[in-house]
Structures are given as C-alpha cells and as structure tokens.
Backbone bond lengths (Angstrom), bond angles and torsions (degrees), N, CA, C in turn:
res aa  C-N    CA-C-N  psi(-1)  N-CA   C-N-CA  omega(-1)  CA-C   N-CA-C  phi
1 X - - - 1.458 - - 1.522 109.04 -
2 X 1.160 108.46 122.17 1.780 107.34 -174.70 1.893 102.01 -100.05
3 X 1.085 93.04 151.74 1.898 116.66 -172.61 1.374 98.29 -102.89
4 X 1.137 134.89 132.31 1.472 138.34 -177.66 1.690 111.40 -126.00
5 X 0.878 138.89 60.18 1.619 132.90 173.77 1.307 124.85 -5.76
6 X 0.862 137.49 129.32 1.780 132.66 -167.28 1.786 107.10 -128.41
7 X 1.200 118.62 138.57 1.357 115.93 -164.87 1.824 102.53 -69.96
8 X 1.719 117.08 -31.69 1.377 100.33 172.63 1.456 115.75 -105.71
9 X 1.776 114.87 56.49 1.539 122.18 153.80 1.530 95.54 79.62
10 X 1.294 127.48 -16.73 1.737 117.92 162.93 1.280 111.17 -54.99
11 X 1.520 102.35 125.60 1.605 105.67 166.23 1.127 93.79 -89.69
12 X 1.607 99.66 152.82 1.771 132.23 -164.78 1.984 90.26 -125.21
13 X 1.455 101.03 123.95 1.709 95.12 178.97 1.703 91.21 -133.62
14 X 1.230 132.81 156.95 1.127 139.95 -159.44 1.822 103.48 -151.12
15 X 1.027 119.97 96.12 1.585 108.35 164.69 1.494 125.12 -78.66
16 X 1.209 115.56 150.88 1.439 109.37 -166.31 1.951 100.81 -100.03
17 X 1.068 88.53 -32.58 2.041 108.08 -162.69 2.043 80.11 -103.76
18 X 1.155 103.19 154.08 1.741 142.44 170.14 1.342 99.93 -60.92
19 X 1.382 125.52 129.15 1.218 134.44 -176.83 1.250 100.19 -115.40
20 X 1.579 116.04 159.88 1.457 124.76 -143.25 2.003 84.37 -118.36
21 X 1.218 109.40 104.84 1.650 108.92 -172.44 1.710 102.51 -33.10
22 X 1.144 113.78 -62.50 1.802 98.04 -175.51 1.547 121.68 -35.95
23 X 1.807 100.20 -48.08 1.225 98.65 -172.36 1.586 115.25 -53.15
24 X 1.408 108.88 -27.32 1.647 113.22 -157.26 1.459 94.45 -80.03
25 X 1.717 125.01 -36.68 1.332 102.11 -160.06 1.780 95.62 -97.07
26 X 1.001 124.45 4.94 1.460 121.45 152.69 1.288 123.72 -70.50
27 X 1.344 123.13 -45.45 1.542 116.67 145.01 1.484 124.45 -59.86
28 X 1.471 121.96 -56.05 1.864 95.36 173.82 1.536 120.51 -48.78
29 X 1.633 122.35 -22.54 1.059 120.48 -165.79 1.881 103.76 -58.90
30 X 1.978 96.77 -64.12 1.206 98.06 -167.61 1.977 101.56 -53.17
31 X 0.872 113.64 -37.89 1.681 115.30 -140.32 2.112 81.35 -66.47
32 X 1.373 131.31 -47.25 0.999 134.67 161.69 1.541 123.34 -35.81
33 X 0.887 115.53 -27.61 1.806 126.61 -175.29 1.618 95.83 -100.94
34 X 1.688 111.54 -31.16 1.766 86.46 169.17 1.112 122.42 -87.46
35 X 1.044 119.27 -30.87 1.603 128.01 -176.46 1.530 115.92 -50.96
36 X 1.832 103.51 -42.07 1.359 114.06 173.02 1.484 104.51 -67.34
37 X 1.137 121.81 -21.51 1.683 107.01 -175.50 1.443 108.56 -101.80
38 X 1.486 105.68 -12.73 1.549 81.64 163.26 1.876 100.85 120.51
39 X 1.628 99.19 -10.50 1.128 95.49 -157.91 1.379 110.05 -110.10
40 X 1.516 114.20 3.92 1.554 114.10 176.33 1.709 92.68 -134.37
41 X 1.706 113.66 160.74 0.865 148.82 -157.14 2.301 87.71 -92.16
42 X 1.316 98.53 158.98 1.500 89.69 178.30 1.624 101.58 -104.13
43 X 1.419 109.75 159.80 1.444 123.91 -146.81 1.834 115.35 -130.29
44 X 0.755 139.48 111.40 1.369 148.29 142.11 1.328 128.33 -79.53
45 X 1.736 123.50 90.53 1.076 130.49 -153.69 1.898 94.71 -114.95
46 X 1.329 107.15 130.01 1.625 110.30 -174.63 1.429 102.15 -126.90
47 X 1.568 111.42 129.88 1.604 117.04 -168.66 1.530 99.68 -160.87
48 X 1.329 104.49 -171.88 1.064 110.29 162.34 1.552 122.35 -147.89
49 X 1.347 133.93 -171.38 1.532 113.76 -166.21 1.887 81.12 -146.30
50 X 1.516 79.01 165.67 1.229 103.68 -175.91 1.955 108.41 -78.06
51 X 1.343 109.35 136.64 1.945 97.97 -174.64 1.278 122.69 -32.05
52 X 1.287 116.80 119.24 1.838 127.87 178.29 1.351 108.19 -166.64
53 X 1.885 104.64 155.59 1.461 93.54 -179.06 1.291 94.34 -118.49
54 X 1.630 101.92 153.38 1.675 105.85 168.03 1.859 112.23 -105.02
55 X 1.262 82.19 131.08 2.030 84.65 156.69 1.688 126.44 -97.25
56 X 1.175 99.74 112.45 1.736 105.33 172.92 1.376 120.58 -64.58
57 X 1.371 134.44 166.91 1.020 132.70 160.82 1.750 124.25 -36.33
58 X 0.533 106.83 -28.38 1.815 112.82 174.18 1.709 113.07 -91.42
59 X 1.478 138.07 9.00 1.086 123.78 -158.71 1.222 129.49 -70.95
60 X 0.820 144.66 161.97 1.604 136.26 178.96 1.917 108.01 -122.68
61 X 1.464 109.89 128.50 1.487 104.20 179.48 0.931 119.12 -73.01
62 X 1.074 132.75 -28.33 1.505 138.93 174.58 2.012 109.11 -71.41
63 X 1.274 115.14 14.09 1.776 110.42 -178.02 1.677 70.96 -134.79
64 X 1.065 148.93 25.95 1.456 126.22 132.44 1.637 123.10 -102.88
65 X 1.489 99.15 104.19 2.100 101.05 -159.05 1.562 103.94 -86.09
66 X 1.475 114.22 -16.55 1.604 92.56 -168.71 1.864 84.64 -132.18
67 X 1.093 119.52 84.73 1.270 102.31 178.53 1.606 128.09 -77.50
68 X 1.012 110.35 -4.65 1.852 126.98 -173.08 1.768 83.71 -100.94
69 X 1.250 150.62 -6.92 1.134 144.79 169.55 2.020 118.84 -48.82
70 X 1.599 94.27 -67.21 1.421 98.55 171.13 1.345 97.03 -140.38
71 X 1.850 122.77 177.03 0.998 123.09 -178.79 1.658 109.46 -87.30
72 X 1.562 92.72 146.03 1.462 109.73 -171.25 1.852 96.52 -111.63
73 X 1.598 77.97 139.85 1.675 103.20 -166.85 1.330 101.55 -116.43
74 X 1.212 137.13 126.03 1.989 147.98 174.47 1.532 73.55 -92.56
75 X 2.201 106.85 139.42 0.951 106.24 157.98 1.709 83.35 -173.44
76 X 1.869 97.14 163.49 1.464 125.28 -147.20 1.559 108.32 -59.12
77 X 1.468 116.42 -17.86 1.280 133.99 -162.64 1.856 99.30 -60.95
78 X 1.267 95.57 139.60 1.577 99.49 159.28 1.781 126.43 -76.17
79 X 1.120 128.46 154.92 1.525 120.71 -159.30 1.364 114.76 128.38
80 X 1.025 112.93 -173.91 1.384 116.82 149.72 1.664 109.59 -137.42
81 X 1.601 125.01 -138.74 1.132 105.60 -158.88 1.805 121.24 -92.84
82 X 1.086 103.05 154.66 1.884 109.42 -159.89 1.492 81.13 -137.30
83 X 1.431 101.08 150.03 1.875 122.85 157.65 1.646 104.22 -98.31
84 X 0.955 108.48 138.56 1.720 124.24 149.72 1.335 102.37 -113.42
85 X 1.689 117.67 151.26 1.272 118.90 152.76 2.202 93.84 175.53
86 X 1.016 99.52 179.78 1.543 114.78 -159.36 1.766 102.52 -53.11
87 X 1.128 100.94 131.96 1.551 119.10 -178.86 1.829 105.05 91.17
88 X 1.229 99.67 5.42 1.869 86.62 156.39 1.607 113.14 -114.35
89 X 0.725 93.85 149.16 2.053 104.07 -178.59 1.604 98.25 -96.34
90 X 1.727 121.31 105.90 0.912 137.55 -179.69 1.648 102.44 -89.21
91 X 1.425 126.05 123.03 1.695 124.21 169.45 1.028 104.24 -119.30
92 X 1.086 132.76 131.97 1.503 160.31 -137.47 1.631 115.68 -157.63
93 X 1.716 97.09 62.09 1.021 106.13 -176.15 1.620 132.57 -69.05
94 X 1.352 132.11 157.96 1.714 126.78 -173.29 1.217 103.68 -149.97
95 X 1.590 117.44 89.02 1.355 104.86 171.66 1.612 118.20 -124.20
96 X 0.904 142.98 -153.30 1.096 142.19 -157.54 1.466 107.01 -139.77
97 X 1.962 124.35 68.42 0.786 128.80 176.65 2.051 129.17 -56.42
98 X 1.193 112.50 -5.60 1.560 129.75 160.23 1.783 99.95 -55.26
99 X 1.113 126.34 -41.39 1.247 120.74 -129.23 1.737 87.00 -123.36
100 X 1.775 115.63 -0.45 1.666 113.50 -154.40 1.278 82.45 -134.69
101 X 1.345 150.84 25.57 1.529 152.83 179.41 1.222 109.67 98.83
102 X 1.401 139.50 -5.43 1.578 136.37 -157.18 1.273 115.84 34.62
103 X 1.138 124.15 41.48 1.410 114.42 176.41 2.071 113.98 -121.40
104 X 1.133 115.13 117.40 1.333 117.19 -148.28 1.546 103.46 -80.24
105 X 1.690 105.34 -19.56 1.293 100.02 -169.21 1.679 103.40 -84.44
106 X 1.625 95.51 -25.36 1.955 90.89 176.52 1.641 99.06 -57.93
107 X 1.247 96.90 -66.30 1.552 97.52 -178.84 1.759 123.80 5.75
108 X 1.480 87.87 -74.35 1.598 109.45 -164.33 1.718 106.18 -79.72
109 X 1.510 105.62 -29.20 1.164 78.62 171.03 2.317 120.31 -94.53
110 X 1.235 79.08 8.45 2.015 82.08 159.48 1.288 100.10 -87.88
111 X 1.256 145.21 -26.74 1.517 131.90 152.76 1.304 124.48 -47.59
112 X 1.608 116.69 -24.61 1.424 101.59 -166.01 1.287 80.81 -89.92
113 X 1.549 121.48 -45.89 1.378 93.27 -163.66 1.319 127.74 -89.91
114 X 0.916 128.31 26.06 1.578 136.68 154.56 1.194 107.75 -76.57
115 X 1.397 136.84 -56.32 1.244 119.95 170.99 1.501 127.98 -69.12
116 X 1.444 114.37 3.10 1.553 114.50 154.03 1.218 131.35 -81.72
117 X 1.710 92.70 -24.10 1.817 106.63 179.20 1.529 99.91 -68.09
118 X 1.654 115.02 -35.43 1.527 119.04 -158.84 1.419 112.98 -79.88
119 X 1.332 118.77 -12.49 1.404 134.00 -171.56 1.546 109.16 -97.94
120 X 1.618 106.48 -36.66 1.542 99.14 168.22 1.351 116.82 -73.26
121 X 1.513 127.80 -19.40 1.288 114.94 172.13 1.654 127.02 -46.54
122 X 1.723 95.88 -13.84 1.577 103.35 -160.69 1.799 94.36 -126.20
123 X 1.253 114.51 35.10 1.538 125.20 173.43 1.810 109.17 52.11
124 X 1.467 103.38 35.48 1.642 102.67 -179.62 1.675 98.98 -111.55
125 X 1.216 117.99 124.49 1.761 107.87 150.79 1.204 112.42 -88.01
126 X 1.490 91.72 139.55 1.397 104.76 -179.74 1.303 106.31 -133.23
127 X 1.605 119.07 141.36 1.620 126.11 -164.19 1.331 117.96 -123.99
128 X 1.171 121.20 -176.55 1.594 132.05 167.83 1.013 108.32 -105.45
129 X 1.450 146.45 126.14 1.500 135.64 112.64 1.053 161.42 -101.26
130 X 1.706 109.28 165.68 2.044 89.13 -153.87 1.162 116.13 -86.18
131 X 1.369 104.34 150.25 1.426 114.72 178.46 1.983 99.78 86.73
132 X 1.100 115.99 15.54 1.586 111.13 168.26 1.835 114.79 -161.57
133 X 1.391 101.34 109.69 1.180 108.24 -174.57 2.207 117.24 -63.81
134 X 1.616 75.22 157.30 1.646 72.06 -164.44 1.709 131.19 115.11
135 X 1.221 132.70 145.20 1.534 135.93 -174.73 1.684 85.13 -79.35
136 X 1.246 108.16 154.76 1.562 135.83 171.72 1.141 115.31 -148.90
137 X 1.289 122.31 154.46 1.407 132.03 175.99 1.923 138.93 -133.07
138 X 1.102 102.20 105.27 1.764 102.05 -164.17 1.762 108.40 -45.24
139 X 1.138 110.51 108.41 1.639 124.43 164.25 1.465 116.38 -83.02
140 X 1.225 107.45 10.63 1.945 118.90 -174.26 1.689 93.92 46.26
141 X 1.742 81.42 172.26 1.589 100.96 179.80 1.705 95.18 81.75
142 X 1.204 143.06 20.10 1.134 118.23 -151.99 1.771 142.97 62.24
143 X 0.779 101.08 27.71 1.383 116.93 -149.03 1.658 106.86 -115.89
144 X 1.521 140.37 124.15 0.887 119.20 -156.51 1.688 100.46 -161.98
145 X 1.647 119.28 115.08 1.378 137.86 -169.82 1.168 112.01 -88.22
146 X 1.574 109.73 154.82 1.578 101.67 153.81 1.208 109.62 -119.39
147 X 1.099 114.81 145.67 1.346 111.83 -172.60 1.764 109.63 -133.24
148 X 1.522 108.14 24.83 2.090 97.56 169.73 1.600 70.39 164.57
149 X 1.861 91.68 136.02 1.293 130.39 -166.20 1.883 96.67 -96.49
150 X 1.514 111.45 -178.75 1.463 114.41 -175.99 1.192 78.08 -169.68
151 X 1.667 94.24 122.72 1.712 103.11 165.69 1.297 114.89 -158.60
152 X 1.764 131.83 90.72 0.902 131.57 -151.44 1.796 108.27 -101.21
153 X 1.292 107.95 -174.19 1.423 122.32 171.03 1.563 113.80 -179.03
154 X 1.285 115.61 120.09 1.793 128.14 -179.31 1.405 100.08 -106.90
155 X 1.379 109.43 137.08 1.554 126.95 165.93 1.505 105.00 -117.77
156 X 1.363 124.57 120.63 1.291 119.83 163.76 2.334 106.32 45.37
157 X 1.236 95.07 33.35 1.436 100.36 166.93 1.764 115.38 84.31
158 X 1.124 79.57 -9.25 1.619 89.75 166.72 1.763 122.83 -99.70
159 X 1.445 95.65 126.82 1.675 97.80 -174.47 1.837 120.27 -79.90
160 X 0.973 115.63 162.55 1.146 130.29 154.19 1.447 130.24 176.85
161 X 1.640 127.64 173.79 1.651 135.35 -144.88 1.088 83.22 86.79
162 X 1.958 106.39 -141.59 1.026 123.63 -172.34 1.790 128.30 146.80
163 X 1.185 106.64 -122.16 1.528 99.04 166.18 1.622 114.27 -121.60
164 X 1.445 121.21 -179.23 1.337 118.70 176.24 1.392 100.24 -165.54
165 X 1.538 123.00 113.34 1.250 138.90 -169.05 1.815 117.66 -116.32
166 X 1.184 97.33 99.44 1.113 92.12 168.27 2.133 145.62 -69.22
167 X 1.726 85.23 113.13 1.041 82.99 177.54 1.696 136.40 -88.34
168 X 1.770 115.25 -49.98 1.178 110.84 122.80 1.249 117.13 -170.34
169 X 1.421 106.62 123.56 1.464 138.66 -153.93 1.982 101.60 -122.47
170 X 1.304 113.50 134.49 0.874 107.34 171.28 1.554 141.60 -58.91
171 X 1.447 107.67 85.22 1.250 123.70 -177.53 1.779 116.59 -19.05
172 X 1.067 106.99 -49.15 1.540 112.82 -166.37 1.848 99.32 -74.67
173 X 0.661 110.88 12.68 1.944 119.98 165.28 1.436 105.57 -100.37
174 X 0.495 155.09 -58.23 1.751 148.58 108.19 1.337 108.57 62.29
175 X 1.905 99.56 -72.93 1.117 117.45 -157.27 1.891 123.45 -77.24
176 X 1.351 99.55 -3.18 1.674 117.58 164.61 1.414 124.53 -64.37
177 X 1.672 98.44 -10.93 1.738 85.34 -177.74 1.870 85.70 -158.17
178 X 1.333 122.92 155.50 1.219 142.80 140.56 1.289 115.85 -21.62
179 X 1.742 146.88 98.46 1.220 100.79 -161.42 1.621 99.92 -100.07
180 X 1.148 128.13 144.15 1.148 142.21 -138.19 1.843 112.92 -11.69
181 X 1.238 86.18 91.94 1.324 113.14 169.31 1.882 118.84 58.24
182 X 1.233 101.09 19.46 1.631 103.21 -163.48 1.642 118.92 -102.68
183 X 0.710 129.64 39.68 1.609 137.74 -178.13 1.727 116.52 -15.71
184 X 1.364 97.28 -38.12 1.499 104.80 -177.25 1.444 131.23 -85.09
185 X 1.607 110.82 0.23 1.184 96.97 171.38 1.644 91.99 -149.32
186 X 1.404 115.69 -161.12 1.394 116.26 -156.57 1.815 93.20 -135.46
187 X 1.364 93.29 -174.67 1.738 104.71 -172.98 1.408 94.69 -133.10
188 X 1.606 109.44 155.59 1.439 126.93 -171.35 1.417 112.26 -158.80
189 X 1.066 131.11 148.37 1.359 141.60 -165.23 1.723 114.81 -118.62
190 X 1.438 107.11 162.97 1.709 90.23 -179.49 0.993 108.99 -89.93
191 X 1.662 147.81 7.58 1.433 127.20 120.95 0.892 135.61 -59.56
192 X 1.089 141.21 1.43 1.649 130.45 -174.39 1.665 83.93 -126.54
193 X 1.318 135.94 12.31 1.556 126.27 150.46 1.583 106.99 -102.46
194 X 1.619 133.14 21.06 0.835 120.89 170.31 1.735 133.94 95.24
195 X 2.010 91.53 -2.24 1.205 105.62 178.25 1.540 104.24 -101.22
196 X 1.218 133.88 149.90 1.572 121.58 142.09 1.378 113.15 -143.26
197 X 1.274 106.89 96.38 1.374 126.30 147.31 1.605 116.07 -63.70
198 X 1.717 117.41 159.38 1.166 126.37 -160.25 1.835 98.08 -94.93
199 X 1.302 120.06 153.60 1.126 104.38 164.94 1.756 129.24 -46.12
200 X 1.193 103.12 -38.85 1.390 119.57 -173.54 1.603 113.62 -67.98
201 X 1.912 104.03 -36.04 1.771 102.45 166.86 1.590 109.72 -65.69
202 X 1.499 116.79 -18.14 1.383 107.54 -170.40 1.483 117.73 -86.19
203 X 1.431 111.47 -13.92 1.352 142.22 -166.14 2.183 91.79 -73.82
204 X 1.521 83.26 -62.17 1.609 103.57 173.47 1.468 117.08 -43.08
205 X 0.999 119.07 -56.51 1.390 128.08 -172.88 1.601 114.72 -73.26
206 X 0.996 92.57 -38.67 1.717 104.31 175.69 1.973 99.38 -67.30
207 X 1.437 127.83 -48.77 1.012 127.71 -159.90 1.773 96.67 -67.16
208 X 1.308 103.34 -58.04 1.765 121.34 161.81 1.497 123.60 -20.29
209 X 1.047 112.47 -44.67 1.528 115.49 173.22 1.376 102.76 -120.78
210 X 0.712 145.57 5.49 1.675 143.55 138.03 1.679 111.47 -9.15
211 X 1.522 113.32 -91.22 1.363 111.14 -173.26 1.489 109.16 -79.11
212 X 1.506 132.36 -33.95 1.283 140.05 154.64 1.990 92.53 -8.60
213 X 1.443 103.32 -88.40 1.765 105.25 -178.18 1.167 107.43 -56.48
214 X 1.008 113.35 -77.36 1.977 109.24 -158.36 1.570 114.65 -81.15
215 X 1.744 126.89 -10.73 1.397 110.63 153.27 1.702 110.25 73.92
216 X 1.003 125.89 -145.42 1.345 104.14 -158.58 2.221 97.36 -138.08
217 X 1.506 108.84 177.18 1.693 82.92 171.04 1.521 94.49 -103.01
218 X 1.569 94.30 -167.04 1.511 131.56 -151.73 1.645 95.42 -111.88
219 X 1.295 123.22 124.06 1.032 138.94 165.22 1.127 127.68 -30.54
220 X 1.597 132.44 109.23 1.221 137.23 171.14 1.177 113.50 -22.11
C-alpha cells in the first residue's frame, strides 16, 4: 500500500493487490473514529476489490438477479445495489466535513464534479442526470451510460465510501443486479468508450483535480 503526501495534509493511500470489502470497511471504520478525534490525518484511499455486490441503504431484493453470482455485502452507504470488482478504481474518500462547510449536499456534489474533471482528462464528458444518481455519458441515438457510481455515508461529519469509476471492469458482472435501481439504461467504462488509460493515469487524474474541487479546510 503506498502513502502519497498531499499538499493540503490529505493522506493519499493507493493499494496495489484487491482488497477484501470487509477488510476496507474495517479500516474506513477505524480511520473515521480517528479523524473524528482528532487523531488521524483525513484520507483518500483508491483500490479496488475483488467481484462483489454491495447493497445501500435503499436496496431492493428483487434488483439483485443472480445472487449466488458473487458475494453480497449489506453496507451503511446510501444507494442501492452497485458491483465493484477489478478494473474499477474504487475512492474511498474520509474527510472531515465539520471543517469543509458541513454541508452534505455540497459534499456530493464536489464528488460529482471531480469525477467530471477526472473524465475530461481522458477526452470523456461526463454529466448529471435528474432524477438518477451518478456520472453518465451520451452514447447518441438516445442512448445513455453510466459510467462511476456515488455512494456516500457521514458519521458525526465525517465522510466515508465514496465513488467508483469505471475504468475497465468487466461489464457483463454488471448484469447480476440492477445497478442501483435503473433498468433503463446501461453502464460503460472508459474502455469500452474507446479510451484506455492506465490505472495509474487514472490514479493521476483523480489526484489532479482533487484539491482543484474540494480545496483545502477552514481553520479550527
């Protein structure tokens, strides 16, 4: 796991190997309980996990179709159900929204747009639309992708989950569950739109517009 220094005191953590979802939210857990006390630095940890689906607070049983497919994880995140697994860049952000305006809805939307800033690095627009959480992307014809999930959770003002962008992950895993709740359109990655960047340029780009969006905190 590499440590990356960040000019505004964010630790930057990077896994190289697939993290085992428990393990990760046993670490955001603790790393969340220090931060609130004061005693850890705030964290942006980018990995990825081995194939599994998560259910958010909103899930529906009936939008999980193959459940003996991969293992399914209940967890605190808002959403409903999303896949992670190899070739998406999971960020798993922890910051200390007390200290960043407390406001949850800014929050999420400096998530969206960081991952729009991070997608133009690689000549993709990527948008919002209403009434469906998440970056999407116009395939013409009517036609309309998702291409990076949003799934947050605050404890006492402190964030964590986060986003999950597909870079390229086998799409057809996908197809085991609803992905959060959307029947009508499909998901796509920036390989299978024709881009391929390396994990490590995506790592870059994400670090790149990092403080660009969210900027630095506000003085005790």
């Amino acid at each position: 796991m590499l440590e990356i220094p960040h000019r505004n005191e964010v630790e930057w953590r990077i896994s190289e190997a697939p993290v085992a979802y428990p393990d990760a939210v046993a670490t955001m857990e603790e790393r969340v309980s220090a931060i609130r006390a004061g005693d850890a630095r705030e964290m942006v940890w980018l990995l990825e996990h081995p194939p599994l689906y998560t259910a958010g607070t909103s899930a529906k049983p009936e939008d999980l179709l193959t459940p003996e497919r991969f293992p399914v994880f209940q967890t605190g995140r808002g959403g409903q159900y999303t896949y992670h697994g190899p070739g998406q860049r999971v960020a798993y952000v922890m910051l200390d929204l007390s200290r960043r305006g407390a406001d949850i809805r800014r929050y999420i939307a400096q998530l969206e747009e960081w991952l729009i800033r991070t997608l133009s690095h690689f000549g993709v627009e990527g948008g919002l639309r209403e009434g469906r959480v998440g970056i999407w992307v116009d395939r013409g014809s009517g036609r309309e992708d998702k291409i990076a999930a949003i799934g947050v959770r605050v404890r006492r003002w402190v964030s964590f989950h986060g986003i999950a962008l597909n870079v390229d992950p086998d799409l057809g895993h996908f197809d085991g569950i609803v992905p959060c709740g959307i029947r009508s359109h499909g998901v796509t990655s920036l390989w299978a739109l024709g881009h391929t960047p390396t994990m490590d340029e995506v790592d870059m780009a994400l670090q790149a517009e990092f403080e660009t969006t969210f900027g630095g905190t506000e003085a005790c």
